[in-house]
N, C-alpha and C positions, 0 to 999 in steps of 0.2 A: 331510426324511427322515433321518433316524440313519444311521450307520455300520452299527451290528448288522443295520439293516432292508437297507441296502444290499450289505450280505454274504451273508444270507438270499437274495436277489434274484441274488444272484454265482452263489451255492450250486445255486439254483435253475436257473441257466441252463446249468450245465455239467453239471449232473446230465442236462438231456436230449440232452448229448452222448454220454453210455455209451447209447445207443438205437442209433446209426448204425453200419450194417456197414461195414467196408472195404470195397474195390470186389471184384470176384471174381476179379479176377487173385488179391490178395494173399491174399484165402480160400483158396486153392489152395495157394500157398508156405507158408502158415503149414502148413497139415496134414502137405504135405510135408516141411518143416522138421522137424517132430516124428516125422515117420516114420509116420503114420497111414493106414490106406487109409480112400477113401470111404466102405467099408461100414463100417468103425469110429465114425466120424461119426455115421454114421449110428444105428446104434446108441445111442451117447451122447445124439443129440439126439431119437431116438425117431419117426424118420422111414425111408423107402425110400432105398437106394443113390442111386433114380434124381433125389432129391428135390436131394442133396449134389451129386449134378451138375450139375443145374439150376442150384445157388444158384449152382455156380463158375464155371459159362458166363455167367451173369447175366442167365439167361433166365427166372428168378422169384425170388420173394423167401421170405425161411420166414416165418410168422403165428407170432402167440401161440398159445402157449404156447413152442413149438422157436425162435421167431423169439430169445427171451430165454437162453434153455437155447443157442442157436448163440453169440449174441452171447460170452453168456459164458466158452464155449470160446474163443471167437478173444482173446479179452483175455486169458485167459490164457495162452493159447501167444504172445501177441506180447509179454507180457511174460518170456517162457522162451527165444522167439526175437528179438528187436527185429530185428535186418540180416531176416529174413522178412518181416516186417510192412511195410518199404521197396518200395514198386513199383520193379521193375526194369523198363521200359520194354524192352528188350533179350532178356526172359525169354520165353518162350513154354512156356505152362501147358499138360499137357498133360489134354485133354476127360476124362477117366477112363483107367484103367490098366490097357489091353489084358481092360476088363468085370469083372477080379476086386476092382476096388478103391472 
């Protein structure tokens, strides 16, 4: 196999790393890092309040379409926040914010 085919192959394998969410702790710090509430999110990714809550509890996951439209918010904000994107093992995420968020 060539170099270019085995690059192709590199290319290939880290592209299906931009698929994978962060865990939903750091879902949570990233939004709040930016200052976003849930229902913001929400909006963005074209889904219910109650959906962004779920993702951040980690008690479901978003589908395609939002699954990709989420993803790609979080990469963005973790590239605007990095120390956000860092599980704080110590942090305690809060479930939603007091229902307006």
């Amino acid at each position: 196999m060539s170099d270019p085919d085995r690059l192709k192959q590199v290319d290939a394998l880290l592209d299906g790393l931009d698929d994978v969410l962060p865990p939903p702790r750091v879902r949570a710090q990233l939004r709040l890092a930016a200052n976003l509430t849930q229902q913001d999110v929400a909006d963005a990714v074209g889904v219910k309040r109650l959906a962004v809550v779920r993702w951040e509890l980690g008690k479901s996951q978003p589908r395609r379409p939002q699954r990709d439209v989420y993803i790609h918010l979080l990469k963005r904000l973790s590239e605007r926040f990095p120390e956000a994107a860092e599980l704080d093992e110590g942090s305690v995420t809060p479930a939603s914010e007091g229902g307006s968020g």
